[in-house]
N, C-alpha and C positions, 0 to 999 in steps of 0.2 A: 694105488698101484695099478698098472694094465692089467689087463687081464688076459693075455694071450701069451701062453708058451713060456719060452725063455727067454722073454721081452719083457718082464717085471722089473719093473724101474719105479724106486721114490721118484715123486712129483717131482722134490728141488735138487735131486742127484744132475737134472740137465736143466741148466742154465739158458741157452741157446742153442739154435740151428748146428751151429760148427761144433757144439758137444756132444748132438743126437748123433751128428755125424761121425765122430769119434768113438761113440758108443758103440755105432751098429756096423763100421768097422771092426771092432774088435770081434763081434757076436756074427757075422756070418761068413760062412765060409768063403774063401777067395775069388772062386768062380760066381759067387754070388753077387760080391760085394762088387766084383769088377762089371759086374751086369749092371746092377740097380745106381752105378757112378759112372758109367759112361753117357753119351748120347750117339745122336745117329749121324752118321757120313763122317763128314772133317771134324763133329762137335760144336761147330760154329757157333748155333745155337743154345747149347749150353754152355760156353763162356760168356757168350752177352746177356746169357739169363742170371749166371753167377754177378759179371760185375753189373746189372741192372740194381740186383736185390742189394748190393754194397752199396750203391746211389741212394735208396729207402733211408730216411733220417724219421727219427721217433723224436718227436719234442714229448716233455715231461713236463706239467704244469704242478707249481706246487701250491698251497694252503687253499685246496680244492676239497672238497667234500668227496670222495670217493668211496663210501658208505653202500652205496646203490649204484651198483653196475649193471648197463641190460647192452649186450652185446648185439641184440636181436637183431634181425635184418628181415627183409622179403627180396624173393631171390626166384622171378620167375614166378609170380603168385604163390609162393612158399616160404613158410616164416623157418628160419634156421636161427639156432641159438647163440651163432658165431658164424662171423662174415669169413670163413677157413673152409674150402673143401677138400673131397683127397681125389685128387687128378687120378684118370688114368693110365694105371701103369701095370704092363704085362709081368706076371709068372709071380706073383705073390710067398706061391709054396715055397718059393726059393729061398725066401724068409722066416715062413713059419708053416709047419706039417698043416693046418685048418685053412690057409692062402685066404684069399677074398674074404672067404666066409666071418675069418677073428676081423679083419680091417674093416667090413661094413656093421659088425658089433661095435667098433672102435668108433664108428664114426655117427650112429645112430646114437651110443651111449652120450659122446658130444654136442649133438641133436643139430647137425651136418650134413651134406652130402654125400652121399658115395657114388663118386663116378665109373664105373663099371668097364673096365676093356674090354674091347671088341679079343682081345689074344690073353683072357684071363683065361688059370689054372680049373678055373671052376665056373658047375653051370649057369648060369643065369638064375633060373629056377632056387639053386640050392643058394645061393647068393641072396635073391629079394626073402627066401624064405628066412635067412639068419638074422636079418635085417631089424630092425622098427624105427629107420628112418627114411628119407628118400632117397631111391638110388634112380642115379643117370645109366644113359648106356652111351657110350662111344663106338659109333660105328664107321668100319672104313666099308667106302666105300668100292666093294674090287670088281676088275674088270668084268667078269662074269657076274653080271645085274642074276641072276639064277643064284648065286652063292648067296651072295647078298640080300635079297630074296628070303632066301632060306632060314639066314640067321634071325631075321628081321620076326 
C-alpha cells in the first residue's frame, strides 16, 4: 500500500494510467483535480502528450525467463531502480496535507527521482530532508536574474 494519506491503494486495485486517473478523480477535490488535468495556454501540449503516450506500443514476449528483473538504469551518473521519474509539478498540497514532502518519500521508497518545482508547496530544505533519494530541482528562469539568484 502507499503510504501517504488517503491515497492508500492496493498494488493491483490500478491496473493502468486511465485507472490512476479515475482514481485520483474521484479522491480530490474539484478545484484540484481541475488544476493537476489541465495544462498551460490553448493545452496544445497536453493533447499531443496525451495522444503521443497512445502511440507507445508495449510488445510482450512470451516463454521468457522472467524470474530476475533489474529495471536499473544510470541516469546522469546516477543509478535509479526504475527508468520512471516524477516530473515537476506545482502545489502538491493540493493533493495531499505533507505535498512534496509524502511524493519525494514515494519516489525515493521507488529508488527514482524526484524532480522538485521551482512553484512547489514546500521548502526545498524540508523536501531533500524527507527524501533518501535523488531529488532534481526545476528552475525557471525569471526576468529578475536577482530572484532567481535568490532561489538558487
Amino acid at each position: 500500500m502507499a503510504r501517504a494519506g488517503f491515497w492508500y491503494v492496493r498494488v493491483m486495485e490500478v491496473m493502468n494510467l486511465a485507472e490512476l486517473e479515475e482514481l485520483a478523480r474521484g479522491r480530490l477535490p474539484q478545484f484540484a483535480w481541475d488544476y493537476f488535468a489541465s495544462g498551460a495556454n490553448d493545452e496544445l501540449t497536453l493533447r499531443r502528450n496525451v495522444l503521443a503516450y497512445r502511440e507507445i506500443a508495449l510488445h510482450y514476449r512470451v516463454m521468457v525467463d522472467v524470474s530476475t528483473r533489474v529495471l536499473d538504469t544510470q541516469l546522469l551518473g546516477q543509478t535509479v531502480r526504475m527508468p520512471v521519474l516524477v516530473a515537476p509539478t506545482a502545489f502538491h498540497r493540493l493533493a495531499h496535507p505533507e505535498g512534496e514532502r509524502a511524493s519525494v518519500q514515494g519516489a525515493g521508497d521507488a529508488g527514482t527521482v524526484f524532480i522538485l518545482s521551482t512553484l512547489s508547496n514546500t521548502r526545498v530544505e524540508d523536501v531533500v530532508a524527507a527524501t533518501s533519494g535523488p531529488v532534481w530541482f526545476q528552475l525557471y528562469v525569471y526576468k529578475d536574474r536577482g530572484a532567481t539568484r535568490n532561489l538558487v
